[in-house]
N, C-alpha and C positions, 0 to 999 in steps of 0.2 A: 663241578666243572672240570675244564683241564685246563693242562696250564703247561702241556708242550716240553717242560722241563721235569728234572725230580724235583722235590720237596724239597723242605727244610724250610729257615728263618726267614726267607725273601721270596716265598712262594705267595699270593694273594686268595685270598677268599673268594667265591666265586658268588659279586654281587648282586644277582640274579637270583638267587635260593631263597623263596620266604622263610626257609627255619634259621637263614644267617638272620637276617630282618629282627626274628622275634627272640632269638638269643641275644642279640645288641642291645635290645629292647626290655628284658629281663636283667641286663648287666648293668643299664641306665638303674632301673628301680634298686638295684642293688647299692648301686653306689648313691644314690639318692637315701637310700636306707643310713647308711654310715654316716652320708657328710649332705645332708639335705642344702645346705647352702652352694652345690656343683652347681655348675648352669651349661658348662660347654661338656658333651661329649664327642668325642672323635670318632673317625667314621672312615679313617687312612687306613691306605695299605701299607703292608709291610715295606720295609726299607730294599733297597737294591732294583731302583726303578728301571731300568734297562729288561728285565726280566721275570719271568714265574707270574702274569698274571694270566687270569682263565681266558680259553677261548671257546667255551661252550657256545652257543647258536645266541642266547640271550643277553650274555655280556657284549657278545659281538656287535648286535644291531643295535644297540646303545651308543655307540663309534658310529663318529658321523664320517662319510665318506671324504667330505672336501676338509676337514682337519688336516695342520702341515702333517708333514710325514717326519715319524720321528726312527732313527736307527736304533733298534734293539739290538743287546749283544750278550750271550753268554757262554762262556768257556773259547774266544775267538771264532763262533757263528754270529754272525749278521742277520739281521730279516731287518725289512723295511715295513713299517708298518703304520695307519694315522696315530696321531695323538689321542689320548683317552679322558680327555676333558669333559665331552659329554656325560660317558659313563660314571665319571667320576659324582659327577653332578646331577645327574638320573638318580644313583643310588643314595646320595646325600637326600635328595627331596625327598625318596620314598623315607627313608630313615625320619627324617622332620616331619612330614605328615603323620607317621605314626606316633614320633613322640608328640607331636601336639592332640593326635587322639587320645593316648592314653594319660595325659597329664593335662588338661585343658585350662586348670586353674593355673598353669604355670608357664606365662608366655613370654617368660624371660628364658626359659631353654632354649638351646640352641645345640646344631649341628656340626660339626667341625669338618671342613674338606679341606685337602690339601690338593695345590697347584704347584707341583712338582715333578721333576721330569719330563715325564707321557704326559703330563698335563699341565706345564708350564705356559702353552700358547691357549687364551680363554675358548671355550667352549664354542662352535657355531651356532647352533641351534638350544640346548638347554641351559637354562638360567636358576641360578640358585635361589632357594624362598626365599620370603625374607627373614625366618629363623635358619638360614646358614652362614655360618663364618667360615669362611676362607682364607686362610693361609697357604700364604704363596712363597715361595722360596725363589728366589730369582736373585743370580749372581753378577748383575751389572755392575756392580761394585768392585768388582777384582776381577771380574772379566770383560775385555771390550764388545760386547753383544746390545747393539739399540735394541736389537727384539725385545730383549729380556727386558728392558723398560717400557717399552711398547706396549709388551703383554702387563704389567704391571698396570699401567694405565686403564688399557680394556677391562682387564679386569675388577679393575675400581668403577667401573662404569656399569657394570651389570650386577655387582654384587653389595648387598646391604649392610654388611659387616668385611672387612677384608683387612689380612695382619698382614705386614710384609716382614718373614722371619730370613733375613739375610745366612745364607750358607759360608760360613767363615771358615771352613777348611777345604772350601776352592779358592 
């Protein structure tokens, strides 16, 4: 995909690509190989959420239109653009349908998404299996934001697993 920006550590995979899907998926078996007692893998984008994630055509329509709008920013550019909750949660399901294809006897795995950032306010329209865990990072704790609890809430409401990993260096 593209991702509007240059590379580097905070650039996003473009979750749209079945070869990302079946490399995840190969890296699952790998780490299942080493330490067979795993059960959560992760399924997050890189760190520096303001920025670097793809806008190829297919990550795109995965972004649901009436999502809040969230302000993207890098190097002092702006763009307004929705939240990417659904996509977050698109790619999380396809990721869990396939690990539950390829591991059937094993329905204690689980997918890991993060609600974070672009994806702090919960999805409109997609909803995680119920082999995904979602961690959620929400700063209502040191920040006065009811949203940020709000979404916490919803978000417990549609998902079957859900961690609240408080961000302590805001």
């Amino acid at each position: 995909g593209s991702r509007g920006y240059p590379g580097g550590r905070t650039s996003k995979i473009c979750q749209a690509n079945p070869d990302v899907w079946e490399q995840w998926l190969s890296d699952v078996e790998e780490s299942l190989e080493k330490d067979p007692k795993t059960t959560v893998f992760g399924a997050n984008p890189n760190d520096g959420w303001t920025y670097g994630y793809c806008t190829c055509d297919v990550c795109k329509s995965w972004d649901h239109p009436d999502a809040p709008t969230i302000t993207y920013e890098r190097n002092g550019r702006q763009r307004s653009y929705v939240g990417m909750a659904d996509r977050q949660i698109t790619f999380a399901n396809i990721l869990a349908r396939k690990l539950r294809e390829r591991f059937p006897d094993r329905p204690e795995l689980l997918v890991s998404a993060i609600a974070y950032g672009v994806s702090r306010p919960p999805p409109i329209a997609a909803r995680p299996d119920d082999n995904v865990l979602v961690a959620g990072v929400w700063s209502f704790h040191t920040i006065p934001d009811e949203r940020q609890r709000d979404w916490l809430v919803e978000w417990g409401e549609i998902s079957p697993y859900l961690v609240w990993r408080p961000n302590l260096t805001s």
